[in-house]
C-alpha positions as CSV (number, residue, x, y, z in Angstrom):
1,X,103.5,-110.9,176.7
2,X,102.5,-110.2,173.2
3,X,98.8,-109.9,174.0
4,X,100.1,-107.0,177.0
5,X,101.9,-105.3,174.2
6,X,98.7,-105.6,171.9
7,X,96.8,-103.6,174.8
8,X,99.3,-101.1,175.2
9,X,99.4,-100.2,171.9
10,X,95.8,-100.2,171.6
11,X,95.2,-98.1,174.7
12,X,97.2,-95.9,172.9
13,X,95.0,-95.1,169.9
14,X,92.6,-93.7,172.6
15,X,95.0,-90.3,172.6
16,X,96.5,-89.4,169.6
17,X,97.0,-86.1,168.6
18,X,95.3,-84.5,165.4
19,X,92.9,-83.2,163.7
20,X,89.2,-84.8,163.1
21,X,86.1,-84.4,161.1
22,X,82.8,-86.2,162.8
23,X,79.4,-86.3,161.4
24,X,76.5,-87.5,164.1
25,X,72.7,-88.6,163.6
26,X,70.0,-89.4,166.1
27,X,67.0,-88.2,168.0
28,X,65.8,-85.1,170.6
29,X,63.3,-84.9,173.0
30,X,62.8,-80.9,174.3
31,X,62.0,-80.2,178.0
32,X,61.1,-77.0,180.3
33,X,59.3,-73.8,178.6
34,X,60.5,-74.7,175.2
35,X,58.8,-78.4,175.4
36,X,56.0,-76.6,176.5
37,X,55.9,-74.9,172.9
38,X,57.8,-77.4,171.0
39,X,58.2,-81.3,170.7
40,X,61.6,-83.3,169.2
41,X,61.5,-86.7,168.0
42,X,62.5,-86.1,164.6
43,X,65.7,-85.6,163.3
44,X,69.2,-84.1,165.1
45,X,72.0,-83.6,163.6
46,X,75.7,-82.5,164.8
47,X,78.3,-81.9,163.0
48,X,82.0,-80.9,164.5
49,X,85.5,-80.3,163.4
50,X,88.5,-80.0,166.4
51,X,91.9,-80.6,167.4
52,X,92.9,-83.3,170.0
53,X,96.1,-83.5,172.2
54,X,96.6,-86.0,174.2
55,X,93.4,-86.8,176.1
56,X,91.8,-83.3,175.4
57,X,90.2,-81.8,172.3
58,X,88.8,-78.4,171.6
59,X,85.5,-78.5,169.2
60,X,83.3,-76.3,166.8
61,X,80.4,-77.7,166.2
62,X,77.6,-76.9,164.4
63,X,73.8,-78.8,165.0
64,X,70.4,-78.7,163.8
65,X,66.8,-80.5,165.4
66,X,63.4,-80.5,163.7
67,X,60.8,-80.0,166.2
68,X,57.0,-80.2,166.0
69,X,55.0,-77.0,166.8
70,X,52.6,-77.0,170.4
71,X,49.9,-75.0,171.3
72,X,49.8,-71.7,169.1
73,X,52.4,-73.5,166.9
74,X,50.7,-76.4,166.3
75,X,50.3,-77.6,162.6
76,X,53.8,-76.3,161.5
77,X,57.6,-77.7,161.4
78,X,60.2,-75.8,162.8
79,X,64.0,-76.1,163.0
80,X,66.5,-75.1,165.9
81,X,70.0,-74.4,164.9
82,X,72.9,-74.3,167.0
83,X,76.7,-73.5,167.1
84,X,79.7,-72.9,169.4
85,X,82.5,-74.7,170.8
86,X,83.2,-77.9,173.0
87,X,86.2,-79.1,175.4
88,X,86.3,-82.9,175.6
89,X,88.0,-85.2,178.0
90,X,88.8,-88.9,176.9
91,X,89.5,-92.0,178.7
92,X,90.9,-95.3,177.3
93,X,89.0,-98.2,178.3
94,X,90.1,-101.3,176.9
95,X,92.0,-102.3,173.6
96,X,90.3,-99.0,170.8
97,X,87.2,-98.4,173.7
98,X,87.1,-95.0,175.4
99,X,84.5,-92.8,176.9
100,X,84.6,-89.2,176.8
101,X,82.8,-85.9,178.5
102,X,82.5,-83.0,176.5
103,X,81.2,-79.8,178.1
104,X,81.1,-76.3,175.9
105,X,78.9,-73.2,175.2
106,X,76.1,-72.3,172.2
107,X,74.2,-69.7,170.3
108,X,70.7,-71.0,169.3
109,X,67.7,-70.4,167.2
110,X,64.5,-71.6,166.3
111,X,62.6,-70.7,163.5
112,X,59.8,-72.2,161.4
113,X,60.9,-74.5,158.6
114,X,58.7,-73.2,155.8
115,X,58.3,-69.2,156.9
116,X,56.1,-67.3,154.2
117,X,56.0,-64.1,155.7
118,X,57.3,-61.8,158.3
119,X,54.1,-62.5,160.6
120,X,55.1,-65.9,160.5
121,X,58.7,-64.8,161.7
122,X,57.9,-62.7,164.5
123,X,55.3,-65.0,165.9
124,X,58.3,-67.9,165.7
125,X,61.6,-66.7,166.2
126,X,63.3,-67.6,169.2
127,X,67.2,-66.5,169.4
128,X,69.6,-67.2,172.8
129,X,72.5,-68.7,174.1
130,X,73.6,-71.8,176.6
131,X,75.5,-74.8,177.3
132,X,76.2,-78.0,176.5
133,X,77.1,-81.2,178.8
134,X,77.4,-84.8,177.1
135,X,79.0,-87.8,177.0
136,X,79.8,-90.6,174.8
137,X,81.1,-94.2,174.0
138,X,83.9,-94.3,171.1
139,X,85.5,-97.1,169.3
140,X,87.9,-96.9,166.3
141,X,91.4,-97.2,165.8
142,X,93.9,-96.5,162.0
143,X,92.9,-96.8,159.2
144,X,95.4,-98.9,156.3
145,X,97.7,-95.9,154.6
146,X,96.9,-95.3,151.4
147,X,99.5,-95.6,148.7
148,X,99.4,-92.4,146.8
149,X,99.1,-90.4,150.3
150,X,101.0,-91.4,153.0
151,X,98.4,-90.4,155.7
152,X,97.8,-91.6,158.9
153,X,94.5,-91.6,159.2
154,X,91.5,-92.8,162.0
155,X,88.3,-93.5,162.0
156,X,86.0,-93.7,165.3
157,X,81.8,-95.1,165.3
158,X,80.6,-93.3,168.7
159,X,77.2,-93.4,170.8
160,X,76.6,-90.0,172.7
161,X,74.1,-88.2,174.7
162,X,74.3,-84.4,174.8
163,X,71.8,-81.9,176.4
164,X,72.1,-78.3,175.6
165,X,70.6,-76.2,178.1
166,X,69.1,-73.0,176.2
167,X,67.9,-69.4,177.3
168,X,66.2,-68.0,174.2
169,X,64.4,-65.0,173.7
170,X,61.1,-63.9,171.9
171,X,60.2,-60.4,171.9
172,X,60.7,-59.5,175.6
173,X,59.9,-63.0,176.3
174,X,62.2,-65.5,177.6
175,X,62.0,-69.3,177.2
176,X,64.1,-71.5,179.1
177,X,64.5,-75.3,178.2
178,X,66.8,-78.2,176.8
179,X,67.2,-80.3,174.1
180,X,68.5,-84.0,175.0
181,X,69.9,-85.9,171.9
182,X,71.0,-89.5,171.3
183,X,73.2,-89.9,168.5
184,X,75.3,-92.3,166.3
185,X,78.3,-90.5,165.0
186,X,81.5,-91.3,162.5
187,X,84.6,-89.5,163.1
188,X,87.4,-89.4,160.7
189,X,90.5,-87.5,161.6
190,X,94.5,-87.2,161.3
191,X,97.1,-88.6,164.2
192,X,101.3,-86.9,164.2
């Protein structure tokens, strides 16, 4: 009986309401046009900040991915920066395990990393818009109240996969790819 009532309370942690903070690191490959002109590998970063009721949560987020020049880019570092906003969907697993979909939209660029003059900038700039599907693996549950504040705070270690499918323009060029990332993220938030 008390190992039921350890589940349930568990299970629970999966959908509390509040605010969080979460901070994720990993890789990127790119694929379509924009693979053709750029490779990933290095670096991705995400950062978010969102509000979660129940098993729902609404998401701005904020990422960055060093790519590798191709072809006429070769030789140089460049960086794609993104931003928008997310809807997730969370399900408890077992005990502090859940999974989760998010699914959202973005405004993109990419730019070289170094630029030194305006040729370089018109040569390199790429600017667009798309979407974003992913999906993840979280674990986490409250942290111990601290004396002095009497917050209720949690803390979540997650493994995701997110692609972000990207139409970005050049000129009166447009280049069509996506960005898959893997990433290792910490989550810190609040619970009512």
């Amino acid at each position: 009986m008390r190992a039921l009532a350890l589940v349930a309370a568990l299970a629970g942690v999966a959908h509390a309401d509040g605010y969080y903070f979460g901070e994720q690191v990993g890789t990127a490959t790119v694929r379509g046009e924009l693979g053709e002109r750029f490779d990933g590998g290095s670096i991705a970063a995400h950062i978010g900040f969102g509000r979660r009721i129940g098993p729902w949560a609404v998401e701005v987020g904020f990422g960055g991915y060093g790519l590798t020049g191709r072809e006429r880019y070769a030789g140089r570092s460049y960086i794609l920066l993104s931003g928008g906003f997310d809807v997730r969907r969370s399900w408890s697993l077992l005990g502090p395990l859940e999974i989760y979909g998010r699914a959202g939209l973005r405004v993109a660029g990419v730019d070289q990393d170094d630029l030194v003059t305006e040729e370089h900038d018109a040569q390199t700039g790429f600017n667009g818009a798309g979407g974003v599907l992913g999906a993840g693996l979280r674990v986490g549950g409250r942290l111990p109240e601290a004396p002095p504040l009497p917050l209720r705070l949690r803390m979540w270690a997650s493994l995701e996969t997110m692609t972000m499918f990207l139409g970005l323009e050049q000129g009166q060029h447009t280049v069509s790819g996506r960005i898959t990332s893997v990433m290792l993220g910490i989550h810190l938030g609040s619970d009512f």
